[in-house]
Residue, then its C-alpha position, 0 to 999 in steps of 0.5 A: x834639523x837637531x833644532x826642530x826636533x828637539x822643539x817637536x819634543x818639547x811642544x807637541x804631543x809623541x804620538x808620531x816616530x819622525x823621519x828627520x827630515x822637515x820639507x817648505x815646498x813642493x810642486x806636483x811630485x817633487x818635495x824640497x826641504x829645508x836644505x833645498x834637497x829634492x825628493x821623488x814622493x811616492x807617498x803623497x801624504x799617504x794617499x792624500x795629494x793626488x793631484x800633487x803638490x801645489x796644484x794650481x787650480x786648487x792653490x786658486x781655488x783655496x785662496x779665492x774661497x778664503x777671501x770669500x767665506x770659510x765658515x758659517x756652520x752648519x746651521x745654514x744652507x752652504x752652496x759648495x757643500x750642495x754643489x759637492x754633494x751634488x758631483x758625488x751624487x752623479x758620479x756615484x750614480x745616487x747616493x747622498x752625503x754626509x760631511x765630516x773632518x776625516x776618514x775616521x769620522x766619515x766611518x763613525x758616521x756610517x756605523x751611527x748610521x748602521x745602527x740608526x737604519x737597522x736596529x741591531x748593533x752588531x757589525x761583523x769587520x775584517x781581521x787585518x783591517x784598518x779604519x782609524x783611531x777614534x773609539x768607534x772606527x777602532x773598534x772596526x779596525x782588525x789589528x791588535x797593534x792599533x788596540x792595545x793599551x785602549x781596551x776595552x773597546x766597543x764590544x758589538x764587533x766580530x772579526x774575519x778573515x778578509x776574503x773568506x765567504x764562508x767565514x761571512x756566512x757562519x758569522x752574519x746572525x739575527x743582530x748583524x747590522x752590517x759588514x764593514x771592509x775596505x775593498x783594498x785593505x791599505x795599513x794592512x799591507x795593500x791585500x787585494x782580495x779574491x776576484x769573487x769576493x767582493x761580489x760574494x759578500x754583496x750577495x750574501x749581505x742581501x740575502x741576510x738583509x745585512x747592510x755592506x759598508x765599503x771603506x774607501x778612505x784610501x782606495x777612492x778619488x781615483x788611487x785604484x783606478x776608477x773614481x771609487x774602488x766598488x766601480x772597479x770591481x762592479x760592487x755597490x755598496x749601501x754606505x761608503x766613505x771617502x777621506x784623504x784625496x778628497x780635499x788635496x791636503x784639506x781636511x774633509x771626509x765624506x759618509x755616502x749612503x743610498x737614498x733609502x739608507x741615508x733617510x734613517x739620519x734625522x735632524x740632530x742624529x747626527x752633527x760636526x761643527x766643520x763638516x762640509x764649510x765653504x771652504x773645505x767643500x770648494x776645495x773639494x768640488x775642485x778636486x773632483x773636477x781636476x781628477x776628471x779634466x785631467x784624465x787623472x783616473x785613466x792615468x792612475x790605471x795606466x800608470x798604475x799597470x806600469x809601475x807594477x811592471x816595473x816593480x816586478x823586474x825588480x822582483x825577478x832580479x832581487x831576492x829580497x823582493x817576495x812579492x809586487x801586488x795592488x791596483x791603480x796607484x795603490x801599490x805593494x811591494x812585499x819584502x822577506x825582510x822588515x823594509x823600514x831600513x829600505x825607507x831610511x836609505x830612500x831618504x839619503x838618495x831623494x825618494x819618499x817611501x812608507x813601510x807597512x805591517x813591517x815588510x811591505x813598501x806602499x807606494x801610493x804616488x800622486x797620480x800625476x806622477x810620470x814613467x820618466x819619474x817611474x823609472x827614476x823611482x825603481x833605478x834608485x830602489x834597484x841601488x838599494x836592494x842591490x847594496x843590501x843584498x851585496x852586504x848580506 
């Protein structure tokens, strides 16, 4: 282990603080490492495999495209790429997509959008919120942390309090362009906002002509529960984006956009050199069509409900625990302690956890994930939250 992270040092860029651990394989929701010990994840690469590990049909469906076609650009016609879009078409009941590399991108691109559509260049972004690290989706993004040392960043952006219609109300103005926020606010430690909100915000952006930007990069492709956050809770937005889940492990991400909306975007307005390829855009396809012939969405609303029941008998035998929040397979579990440590001893009995804005674990498991693996996951935190409070 010592080897490969001394390497790590030596040859790539320390933007990253490292769990000492260095995984070769893994099947659905089991990883093993280098050692050949297994592990329960209950990350999946951070809300990204959630078909899990290894999936069949998508291990066939990327090695029968790669010997097919992986690139041709952009500069023509790619059938997986219509196909693609096509699917998000129907399932998202009419909107159109534009294809990138990432969620960071997919954001980019809707703020590009935002500015080409309505003319103004201010977008009003929720405090507490994430949206990536490029110059553009940083600037959205509502967490000082993630901002320092790079200002200044672009100055067209004004943060609120996430779930405050009044705080909405005071700061939309003649040159609001459009309101961007994440349905499900995710780095920021799973906030499910107010039932209302969400309808409220919709209402109040079409009463000031202002566009709604929903960031679904980790709430969508089935995590909460339904294919897309804004289907849970009955909201359409005019743009939203995809990333993560959308390619089981392949980068991809997606800027989705009403017809009229995404009509504003011109030949040459916007480009990316491997944004929908063959190759990505197949995988994808598959993706979609596993989550549905899988049931994988009910599955993530069923389980979902589960493991939150479980986790809240944690919570009524633990003192450390403050509080067990999230939809779907999009879970927090709030701690009145920073749970970093709780992350290091996961490791040493075989679970995969994340720690979150310091005290909150997120759990965001593949949706292929079981309640005998569920148990197991909550019996191996029982043991740790029991020894840490033995010892205190």
């Amino acid at each position: 282990m010592q080897e490969f992270i001394e390497k790590d040092r030596k040859y790539v860029a320390q933007t990253y603080s490292r769990l000492p651990v260095v995984f070769k394989e893994g099947r659905g929701v089991i990883l093993r490492d280098i050692e050949d010990k297994e592990y329960i994840d209950c990350i999946a690469g951070i809300a990204v495999l959630n078909l899990g590990h290894s999936h069949p049909r998508i291990v066939e469906a990327i090695a029968d495209q790669a010997s097919r076609l992986m690139h041709t650009s952009n500069l023509y016609y790619i059938e997986n790429q219509i196909s693609l879009a096509e699917r998000l078409y129907k399932l998202s009941g009419g909107y159109s997509s534009f294809f990138c590399n990432s969620g960071a991108e997919a954001v980019e691109s809707a703020l590009k959008l935002t500015r080409k559509y309505s003319g103004r260049k201010e977008i009003i972004a929720m405090k507490n919120s994430f949206h990536g690290r490029t110059l553009g989706a940083l600037s959205a993004t509502g967490q000082e942390k993630y901002k320092r040392d790079f200002e200044p960043l672009l100055q067209w952006f004004k943060h609120i309090e996430y779930g405050s219609l009044t705080a909405l109300e005071k700061a939309v103005s003649g040159d609001t362009g459009a309101v961007i926020l994440e349905p499900i606010q995710g780095e920021g430690g799973i906030i499910v906002p107010p039932s209302d909100y969400l309808r409220g915000v919709r209402e109040i952006c079409e009463d000031k002509d202002v566009l709604l930007i929903f960031d679904e990069v980790q709430t969508g492709m089935g995590r909460v529960g339904e294919f897309f956050a804004w289907q849970h809770f009955e909201v359409k937005p005019d743009i939203f984006t995809l990333a993560k889940a959308l390619g089981s492990g392949l980068p991809i991400g997606a800027m989705l956009a009403k017809a009229e909306v995404m009509e504003a975007f011109k030949p040459g307005d916007h480009a990316s050199t491997f944004g929908g390829n063959p190759f990505a855009t197949r995988v994808a396809g598959e993706t979609v069509d596993v989550l549905h012939d899988e049931k994988l969405i009910g599955a993530s609303k069923r389980l979902g409900k589960y493991f939150m029941k479980r986790l809240e008998e944690l919570k009524e035998k633990h003192r450390l625990v403050k509080e067990v929040r999230g939809r779907g397979m999009m879970i927090g579990l709030e701690l009145n302690r920073s749970c970093q440590g709780i992350v290091n001893q996961g490791m040493k009995l075989g679970l995969l956890l994340n720690c979150i804005h310091d005290t909150t674990l997120r759990f965001t498991p593949p949706l292929v994930i079981t309640e005998v693996q569920i148990d197991v996951v909550i019996d191996k935190l029982d043991t740790i939250l029991g020894e840490i409070e033995h010892e205190a």
